[in-house]
N, C-alpha and C positions, 0 to 999 in steps of 0.2 A: 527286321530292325531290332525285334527285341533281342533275338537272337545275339546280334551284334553285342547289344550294349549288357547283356549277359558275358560275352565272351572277354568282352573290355574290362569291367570290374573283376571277373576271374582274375586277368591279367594286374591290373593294381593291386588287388589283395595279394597274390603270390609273388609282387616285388617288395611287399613292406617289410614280410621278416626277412627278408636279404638285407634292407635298408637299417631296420633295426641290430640284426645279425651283426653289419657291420659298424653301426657306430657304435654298438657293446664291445666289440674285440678292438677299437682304436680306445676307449676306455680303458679297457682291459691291460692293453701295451701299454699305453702311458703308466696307471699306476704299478705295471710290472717294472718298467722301468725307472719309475721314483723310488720304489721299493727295492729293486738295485743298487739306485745311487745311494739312499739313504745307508744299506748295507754295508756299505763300501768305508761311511765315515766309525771310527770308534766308539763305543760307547760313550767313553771317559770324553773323547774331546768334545762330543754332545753334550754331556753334561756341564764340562771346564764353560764351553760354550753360552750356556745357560745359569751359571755364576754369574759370568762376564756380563750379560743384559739386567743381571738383579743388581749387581754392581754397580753400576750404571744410573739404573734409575735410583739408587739408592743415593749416591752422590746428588743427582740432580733434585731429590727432594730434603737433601740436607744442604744446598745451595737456596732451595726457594724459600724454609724459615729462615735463612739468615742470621745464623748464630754468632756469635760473641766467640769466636773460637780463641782469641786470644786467655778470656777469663777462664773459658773450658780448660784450657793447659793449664794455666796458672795456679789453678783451685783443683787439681786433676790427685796432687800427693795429699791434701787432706781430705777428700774424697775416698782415697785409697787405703788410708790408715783406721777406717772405720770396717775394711775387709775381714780383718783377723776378728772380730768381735763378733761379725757374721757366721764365720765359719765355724766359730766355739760353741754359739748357738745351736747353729746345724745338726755338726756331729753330735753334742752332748742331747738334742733331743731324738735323734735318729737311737742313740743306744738306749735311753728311756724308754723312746718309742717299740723299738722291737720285743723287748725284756716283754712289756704290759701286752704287744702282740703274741708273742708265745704264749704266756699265761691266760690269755682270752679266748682263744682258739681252742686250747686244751681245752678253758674250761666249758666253752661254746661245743666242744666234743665230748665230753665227760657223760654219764646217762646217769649220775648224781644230782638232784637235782638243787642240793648246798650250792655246788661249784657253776653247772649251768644259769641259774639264776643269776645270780649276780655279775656274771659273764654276759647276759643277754641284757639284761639293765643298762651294763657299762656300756657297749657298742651302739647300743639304741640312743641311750640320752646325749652322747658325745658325738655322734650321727648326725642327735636333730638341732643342734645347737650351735650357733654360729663360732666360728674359732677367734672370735674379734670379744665376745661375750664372755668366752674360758678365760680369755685372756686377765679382762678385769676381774672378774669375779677371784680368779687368784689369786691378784695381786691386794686387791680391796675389799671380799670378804674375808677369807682366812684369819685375817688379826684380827676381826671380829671373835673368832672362837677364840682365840686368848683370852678374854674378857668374859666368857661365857661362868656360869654356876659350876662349882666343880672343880675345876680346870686345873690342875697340879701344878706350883710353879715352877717348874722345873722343866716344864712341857711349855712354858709360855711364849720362851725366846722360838721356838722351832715355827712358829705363825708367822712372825715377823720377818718377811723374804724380801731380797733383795731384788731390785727389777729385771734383773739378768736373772738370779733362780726364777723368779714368777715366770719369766719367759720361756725358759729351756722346760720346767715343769709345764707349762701350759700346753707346747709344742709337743713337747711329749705323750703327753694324757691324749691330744688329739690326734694326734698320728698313731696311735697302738690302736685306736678304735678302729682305723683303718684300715688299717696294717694286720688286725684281727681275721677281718676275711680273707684277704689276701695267706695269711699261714695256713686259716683253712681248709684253703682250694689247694694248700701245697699238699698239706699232709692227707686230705682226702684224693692224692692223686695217684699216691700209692696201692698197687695193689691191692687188694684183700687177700688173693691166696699168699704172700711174702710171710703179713703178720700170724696167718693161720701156720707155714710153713719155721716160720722163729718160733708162735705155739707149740708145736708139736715138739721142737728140740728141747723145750724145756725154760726157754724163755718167759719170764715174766713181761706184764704188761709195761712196765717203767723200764725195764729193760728193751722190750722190744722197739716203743718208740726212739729211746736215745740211739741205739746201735744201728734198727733196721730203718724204720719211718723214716726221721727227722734227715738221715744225711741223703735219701733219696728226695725230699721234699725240697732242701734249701736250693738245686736244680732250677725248679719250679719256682721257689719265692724269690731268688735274687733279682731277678728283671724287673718286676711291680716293685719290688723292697728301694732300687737304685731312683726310679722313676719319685716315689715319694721322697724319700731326700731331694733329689732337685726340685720338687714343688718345693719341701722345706725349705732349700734356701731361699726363695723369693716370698714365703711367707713368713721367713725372719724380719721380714722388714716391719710388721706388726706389732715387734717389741718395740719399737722406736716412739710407742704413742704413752710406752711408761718410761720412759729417759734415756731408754737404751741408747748409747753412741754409735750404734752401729752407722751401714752403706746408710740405708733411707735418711735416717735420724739427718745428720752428718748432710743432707742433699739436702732436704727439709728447711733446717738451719740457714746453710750458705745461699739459696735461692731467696728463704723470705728474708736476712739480711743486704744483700746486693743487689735485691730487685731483679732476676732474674730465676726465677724458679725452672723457666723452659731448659736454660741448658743447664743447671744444675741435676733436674731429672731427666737428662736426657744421656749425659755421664753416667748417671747413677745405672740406667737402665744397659747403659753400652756394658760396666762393667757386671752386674747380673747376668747379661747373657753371655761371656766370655766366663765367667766360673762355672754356669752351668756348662757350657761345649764343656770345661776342662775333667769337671765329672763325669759327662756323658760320654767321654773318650775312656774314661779310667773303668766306668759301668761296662763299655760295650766288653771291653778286653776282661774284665772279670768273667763275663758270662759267657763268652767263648770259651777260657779256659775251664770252669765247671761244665760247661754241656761238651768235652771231651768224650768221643763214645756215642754221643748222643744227637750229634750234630745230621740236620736232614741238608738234604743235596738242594741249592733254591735253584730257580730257573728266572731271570731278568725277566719283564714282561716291555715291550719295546710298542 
């Protein structure tokens, strides 16, 4: 009897990994053959695919606030006309900003410790400081120093800034702080045997960076450099709290007059993210053409 029921349990134990054997390989088929099918479809129409449900639900939650879309259009060209003030902003602190970023970097690399100093001051205080705080502080300390003991008249009027300088200055000063590491990570990306190699020809140290360094680094800095300008543009919107007319200012306005703030920020925001795509398109094609040469093979991850 025992016998038996020894021989029995042998017999179930040696049919379970058959049973399991085979529900692993109908597993197995199935996702071979999902992973077919799926093969079969394109990439691109996967993704179209996947627009098309963001699209979707996008609509359907721009259906359930129930906007005003007639006032949306109506108020949509003075809205628009606050653009160009935006972008003046932008550019003219993105070119401040870089200038004070080269200079901080250098001098963040210098083994002087005149030029490092005051390099590591500037990135640290403008670092730990909020960009909402620079903002007034320039526009409403500063003409304080006009007023100060000393002060030559002649230097007085230069305090007194207009809310668009206070702003592009502001934007500036805080984006070069930033922008500082970022030049950095460029120019320490280069080499060291390059500059030992410029050394040895006979190159000076001002020479080596402008010729050798700098146009192997800017490779390196254009991607972070494009990226912070599109933050700039959406924190131009900060000058609009000293009268700037800018997109915000201009949303601001038309919302608390017509009692509707929702879709006047909700324009404002449609068109902030349609200038950045139109950077982001201009950014991506810049930095294909710089990484010429340079460019690694990618592989889709599916």
């Amino acid at each position: 009897m025992a016998g038996r029921r020894r021989l029995l349990m042998g017999d179930l134990s040696a049919r379970k990994p058959a049973a399991a054997s085979g529900f692993g390989s109908a597993v197995g088929r199935a996702r071979t053959g999902w992973e077919d099918r799926s093969a079969r479809v394109p990439f691109r129409a996967k993704l179209y695919l996947v627009y098309a449900v963001i699209a979707a639900v996008s609509v359907l939650i721009f259906a359930a606030f129930q906007f005003d879309t007639d006032f949306m259009i109506e108020w949509l060209p003075y809205l628009l006309a606050g653009v160009p003030t935006s972008i003046v902003v932008s550019l003219a602190g993105i070119a401040l900003a870089t200038v004070l970023a080269l200079v901080g970097a250098l001098g963040r690399l210098s083994k002087h410790a005149i030029f490092q100093g005051p390099a590591n001051f500037y990135v640290s205080f403008v670092r730990g400081t909020p960009l909402i705080v620079q903002i007034f502080f320039v526009y409403f300390a500063l003409p304080r120093l006009a007023f100060s003991p000393g002060m030559p008249d002649f230097l007085r009027k230069y305090f007194f800034l207009t809310p668009l300088v206070a702003g592009i200055l502001a934007l500036g000063v805080n984006y070069g702080a930033y922008m500082a590491e970022i030049f950095r990570a460029g120019i320490q990306s280069v080499g060291h045997g390059q500059i030992e190699a410029a050394h040895a020809l006979g190159m000076g140290g001002a020479l080596t960076t402008r010729r050798i360094v700098l146009p192997q680094a800017i490779r390196v800095i254009i991607p972070p450099t494009g990226n912070e300008f599109i933050a700039m543009i959406k924190d131009s919107a900060l000058v609009s709290f000293m009268g700037v007319s800018e997109l915000f200012f201009r949303a601001t306005n038309l919302g608390r007059s017509r009692a509707k703030p929702v879709e006047a920020f909700a324009v404002a925001a449609l068109i902030y993210w349609i200038l950045t795509t139109i950077f982001s398109f201009f950014q991506a094609r810049l930095e294909r053409k710089v990484a010429r040469g340079h460019v690694r093979e990618q592989s889709v991850g599916h």
